[in-house]
N, C-alpha and C positions, 0 to 999 in steps of 0.2 A: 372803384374797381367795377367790373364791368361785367356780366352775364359768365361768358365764357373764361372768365377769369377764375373765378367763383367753382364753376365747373371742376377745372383744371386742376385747383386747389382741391378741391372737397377728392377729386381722383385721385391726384396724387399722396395725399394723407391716407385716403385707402388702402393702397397700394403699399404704404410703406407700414400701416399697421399691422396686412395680412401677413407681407414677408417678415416681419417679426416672431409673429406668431407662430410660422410656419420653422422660422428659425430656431426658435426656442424648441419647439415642440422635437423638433428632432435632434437638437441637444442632448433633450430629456429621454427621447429613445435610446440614444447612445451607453448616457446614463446607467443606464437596467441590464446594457448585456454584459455579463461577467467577462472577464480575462483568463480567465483560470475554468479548461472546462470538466464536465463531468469525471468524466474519465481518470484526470489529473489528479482533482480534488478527493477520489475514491480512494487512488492509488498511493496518496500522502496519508488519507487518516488509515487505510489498514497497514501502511510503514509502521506507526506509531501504536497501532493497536494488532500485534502479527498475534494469529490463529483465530481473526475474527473473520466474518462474510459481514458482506455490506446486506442489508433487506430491502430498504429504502433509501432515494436519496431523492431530495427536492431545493429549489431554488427559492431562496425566501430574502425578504427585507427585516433584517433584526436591529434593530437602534439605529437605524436610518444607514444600515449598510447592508449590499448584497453579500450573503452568507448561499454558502449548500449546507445544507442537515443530513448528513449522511447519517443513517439507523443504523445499528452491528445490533448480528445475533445474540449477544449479550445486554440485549436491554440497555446498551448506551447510546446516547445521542450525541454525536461531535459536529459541532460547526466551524466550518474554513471560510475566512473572508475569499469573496469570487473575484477579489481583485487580486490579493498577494500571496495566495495558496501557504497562507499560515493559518493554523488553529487557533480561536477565538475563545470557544469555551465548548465543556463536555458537563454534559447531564446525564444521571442515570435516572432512564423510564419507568415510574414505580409501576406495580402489580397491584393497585386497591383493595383484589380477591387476598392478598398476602394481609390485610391488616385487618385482625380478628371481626372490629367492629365495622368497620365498612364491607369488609368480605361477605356479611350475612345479608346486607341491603341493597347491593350492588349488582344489578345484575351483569354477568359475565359471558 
């Protein structure tokens, strides 16, 4: 094998590692944007949860799925998968201040 060969070779291995990369890479962009947008995801948890407001809502990765957290004024936390605008799980946000002994050492 000869100089330019060598060349050609070593380029085209480059070549074909970056477009890989480049491939992958924007896979994984795709990946991350939900299907299900804000507005949607708002509109399905306060169906489910009527006479709340929404406080907060954020875009997060929970158990290796895109999730929103939508907050309600009630101190609950509901998560909707951002793919198939189904509810995933609901937490209620405690208040530390509310439990006698952390209340005292807590600041609020």
């Amino acid at each position: 094998m000869n100089a330019n060969q060598k060349i050609a070779g070593a380029i085209g291995a480059g070549v074909l590692i970056i477009g890989g990369a480049l491939w992958f890479k924007s896979k994984e962009a795709q990946a991350s944007l939900p299907s299900v947008s804000l507005v949607q995801a708002v509109e399905t948890v306060l169906a489910a949860n009527p006479g709340t407001a929404a406080v907060d809502v954020t875009l997060e990765r929970e158990n290796n799925m895109l999730v929103w957290e939508v907050e309600l004024d009630n101190n609950l936390e509901v998560y909707m998968n951002a793919n198939t605008n189904q509810i995933v799980k609901t937490e209620q946000n405690g208040n530390f201040a509310d439990i006698p002994f952390l209340g005292e050492w807590m600041p609020i």
